[in-house]
KEFILO-234482 format. One line per field, with one value per residue: residue number from 0; residue in three letters; x, y, z of N, C-alpha, C in turn. Coordinates in nm, 3 decimals, decimal comma, padded with zeros to 5 digits. Atoms other than C-alpha are relative to their C-alpha. Layout:
# KEFILO-234482
minu	NUM:...
votor	Ala:...
n.px	X:...
n.py	Y:...
n.pz	Z:...
ca.px	X:...
ca.py	Y:...
ca.pz	Z:...
c.px	X:...
c.py	Y:...
c.pz	Z:...
This chain:
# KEFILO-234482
minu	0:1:2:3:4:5:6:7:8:9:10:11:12:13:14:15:16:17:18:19:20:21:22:23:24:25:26:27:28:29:30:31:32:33:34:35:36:37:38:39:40:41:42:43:44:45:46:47:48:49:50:51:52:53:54:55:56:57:58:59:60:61:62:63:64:65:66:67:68:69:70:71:72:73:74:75
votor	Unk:Unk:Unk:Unk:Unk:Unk:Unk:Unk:Unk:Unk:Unk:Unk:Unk:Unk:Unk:Unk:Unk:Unk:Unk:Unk:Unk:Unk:Unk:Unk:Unk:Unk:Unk:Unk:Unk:Unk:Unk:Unk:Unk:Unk:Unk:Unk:Unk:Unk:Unk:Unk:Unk:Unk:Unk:Unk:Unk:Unk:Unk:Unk:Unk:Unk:Unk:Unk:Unk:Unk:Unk:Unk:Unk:Unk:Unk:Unk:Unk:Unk:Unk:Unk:Unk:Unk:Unk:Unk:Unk:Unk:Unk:Unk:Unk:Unk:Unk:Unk
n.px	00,049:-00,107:-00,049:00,095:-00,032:-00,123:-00,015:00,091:-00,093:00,033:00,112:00,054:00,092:-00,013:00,042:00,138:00,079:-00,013:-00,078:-00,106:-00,143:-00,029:00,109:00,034:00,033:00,123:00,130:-00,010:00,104:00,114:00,109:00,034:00,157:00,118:00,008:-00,009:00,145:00,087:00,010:00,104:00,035:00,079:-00,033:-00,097:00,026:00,027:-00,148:-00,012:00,105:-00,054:-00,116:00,067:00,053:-00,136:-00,090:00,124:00,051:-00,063:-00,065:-00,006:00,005:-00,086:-00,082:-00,012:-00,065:-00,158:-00,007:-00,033:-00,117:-00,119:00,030:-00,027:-00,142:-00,094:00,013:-00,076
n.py	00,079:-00,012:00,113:00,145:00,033:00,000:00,097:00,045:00,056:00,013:00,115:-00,049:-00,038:00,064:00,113:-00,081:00,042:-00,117:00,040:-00,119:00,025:00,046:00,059:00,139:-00,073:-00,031:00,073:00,121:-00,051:00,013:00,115:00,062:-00,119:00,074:00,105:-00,068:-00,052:00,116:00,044:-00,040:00,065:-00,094:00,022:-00,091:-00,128:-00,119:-00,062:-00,094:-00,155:-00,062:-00,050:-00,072:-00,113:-00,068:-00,057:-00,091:-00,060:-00,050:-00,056:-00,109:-00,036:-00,004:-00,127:-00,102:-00,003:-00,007:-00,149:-00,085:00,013:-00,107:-00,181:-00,029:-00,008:-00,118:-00,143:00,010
n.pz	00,112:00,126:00,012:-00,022:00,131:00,026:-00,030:00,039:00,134:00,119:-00,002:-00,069:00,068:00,096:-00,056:-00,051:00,158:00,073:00,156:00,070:00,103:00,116:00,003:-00,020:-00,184:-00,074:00,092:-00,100:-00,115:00,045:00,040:-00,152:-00,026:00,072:-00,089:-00,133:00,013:00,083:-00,169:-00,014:00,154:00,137:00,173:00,048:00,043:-00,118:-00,051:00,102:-00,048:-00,095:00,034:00,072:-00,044:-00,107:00,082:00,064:-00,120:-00,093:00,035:00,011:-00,153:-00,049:00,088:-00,013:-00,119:-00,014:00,006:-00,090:-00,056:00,035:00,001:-00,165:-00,034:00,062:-00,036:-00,162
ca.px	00,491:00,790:00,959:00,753:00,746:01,111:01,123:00,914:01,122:01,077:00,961:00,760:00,546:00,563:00,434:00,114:00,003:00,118:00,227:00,506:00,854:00,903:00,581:00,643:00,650:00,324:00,135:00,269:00,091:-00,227:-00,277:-00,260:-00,530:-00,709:-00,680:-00,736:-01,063:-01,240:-01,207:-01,538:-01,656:-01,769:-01,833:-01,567:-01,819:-01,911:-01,508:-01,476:-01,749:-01,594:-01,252:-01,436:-01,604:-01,232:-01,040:-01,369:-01,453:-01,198:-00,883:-00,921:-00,995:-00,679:-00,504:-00,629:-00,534:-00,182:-00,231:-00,252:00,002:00,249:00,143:00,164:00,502:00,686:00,523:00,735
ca.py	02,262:02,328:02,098:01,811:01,872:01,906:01,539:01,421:01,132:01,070:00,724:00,849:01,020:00,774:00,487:00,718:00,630:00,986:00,933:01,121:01,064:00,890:00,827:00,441:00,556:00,683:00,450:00,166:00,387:00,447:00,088:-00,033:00,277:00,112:-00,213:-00,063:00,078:-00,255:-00,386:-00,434:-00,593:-00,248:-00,300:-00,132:00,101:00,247:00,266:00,447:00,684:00,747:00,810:01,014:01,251:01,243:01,375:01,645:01,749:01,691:01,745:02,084:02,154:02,011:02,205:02,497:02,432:02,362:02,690:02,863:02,693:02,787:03,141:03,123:02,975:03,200:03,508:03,355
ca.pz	02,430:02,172:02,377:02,397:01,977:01,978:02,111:01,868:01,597:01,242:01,343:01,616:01,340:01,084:01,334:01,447:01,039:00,920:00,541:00,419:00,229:-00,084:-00,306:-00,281:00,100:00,113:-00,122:00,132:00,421:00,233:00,125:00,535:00,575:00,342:00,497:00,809:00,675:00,544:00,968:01,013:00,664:00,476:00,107:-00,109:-00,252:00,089:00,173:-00,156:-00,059:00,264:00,130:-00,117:00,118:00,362:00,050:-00,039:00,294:00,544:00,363:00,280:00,652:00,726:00,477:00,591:00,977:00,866:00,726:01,002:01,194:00,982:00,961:01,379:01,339:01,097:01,256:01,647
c.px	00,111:00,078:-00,018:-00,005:00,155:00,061:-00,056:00,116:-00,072:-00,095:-00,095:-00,132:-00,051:-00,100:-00,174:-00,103:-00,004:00,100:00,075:00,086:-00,043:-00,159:-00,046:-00,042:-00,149:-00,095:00,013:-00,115:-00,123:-00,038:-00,020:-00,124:-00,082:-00,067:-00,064:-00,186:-00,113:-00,017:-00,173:-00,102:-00,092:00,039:00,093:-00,065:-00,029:00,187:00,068:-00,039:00,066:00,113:-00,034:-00,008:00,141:00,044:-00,129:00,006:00,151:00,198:00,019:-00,046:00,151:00,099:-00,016:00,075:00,153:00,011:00,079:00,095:00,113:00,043:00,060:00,141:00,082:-00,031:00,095:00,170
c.py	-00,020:-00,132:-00,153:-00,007:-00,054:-00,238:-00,130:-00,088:-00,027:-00,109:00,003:00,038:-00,145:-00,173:00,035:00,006:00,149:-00,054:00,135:-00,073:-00,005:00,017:-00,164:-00,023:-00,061:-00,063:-00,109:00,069:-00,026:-00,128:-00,097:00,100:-00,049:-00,147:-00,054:00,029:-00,072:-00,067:00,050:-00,050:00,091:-00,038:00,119:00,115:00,076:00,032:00,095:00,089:00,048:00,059:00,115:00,148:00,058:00,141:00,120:00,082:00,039:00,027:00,140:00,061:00,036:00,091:00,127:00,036:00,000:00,134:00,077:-00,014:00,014:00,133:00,004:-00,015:00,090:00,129:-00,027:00,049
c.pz	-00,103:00,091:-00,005:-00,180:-00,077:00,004:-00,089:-00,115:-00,103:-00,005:00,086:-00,131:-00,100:00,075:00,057:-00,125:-00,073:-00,093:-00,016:-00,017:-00,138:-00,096:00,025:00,181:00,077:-00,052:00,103:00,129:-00,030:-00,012:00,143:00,016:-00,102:00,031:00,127:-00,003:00,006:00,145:-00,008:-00,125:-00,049:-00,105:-00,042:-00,046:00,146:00,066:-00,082:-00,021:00,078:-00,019:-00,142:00,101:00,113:-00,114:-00,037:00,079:00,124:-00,040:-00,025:00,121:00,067:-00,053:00,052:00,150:-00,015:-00,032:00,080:00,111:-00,045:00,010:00,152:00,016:-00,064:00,068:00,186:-00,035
C-alpha cells in the first residue's frame, strides 16, 4: 500500500476535488463544490442546509479519522 501512496502526485490529489494550498486555492475548489452541488436544481437553502450539516456532522468525523492515521503513522 505505501507504495501505491508513494505514487500518488500533487495534481493527482488536487484533480480528485481535495482542497488544499493557498486560501485563494481552496476558495476556487469550494466554489466548483458548490457548483457541483446545485446539479440537479436544489434550492440554495436546502444546499446551505446540506453544507451545514457536512461541516456539523461529517467534518469532525473526518477530523477525527485523520486522527488516527496519523497516530498509526508516527507510531511505524
Amino acid at each position: 500500500m505505501a507504495g501505491f501512496f508513494s505514487q500518488i502526485t500533487t495534481d493527482d490529489v488536487w484533480e480528485r476535488g481535495t482542497a488544499f494550498g493557498s486560501p485563494e486555492r481552496v476558495v476556487t475548489q469550494m466554489k466548483r463544490f458548490i457548483h457541483q452541488v446545485r446539479i440537479g436544481g436544489l434550492e440554495h437553502k436546502k444546499v446551505m442546509q446540506s453544507m451545514g450539516l457536512f461541516a456539523k456532522y461529517v467534518m469532525p468525523a473526518l477530523r477525527e479519522e485523520e486522527a488516527k492515521m496519523e497516530s498509526a503513522t508516527a507510531a511505524v
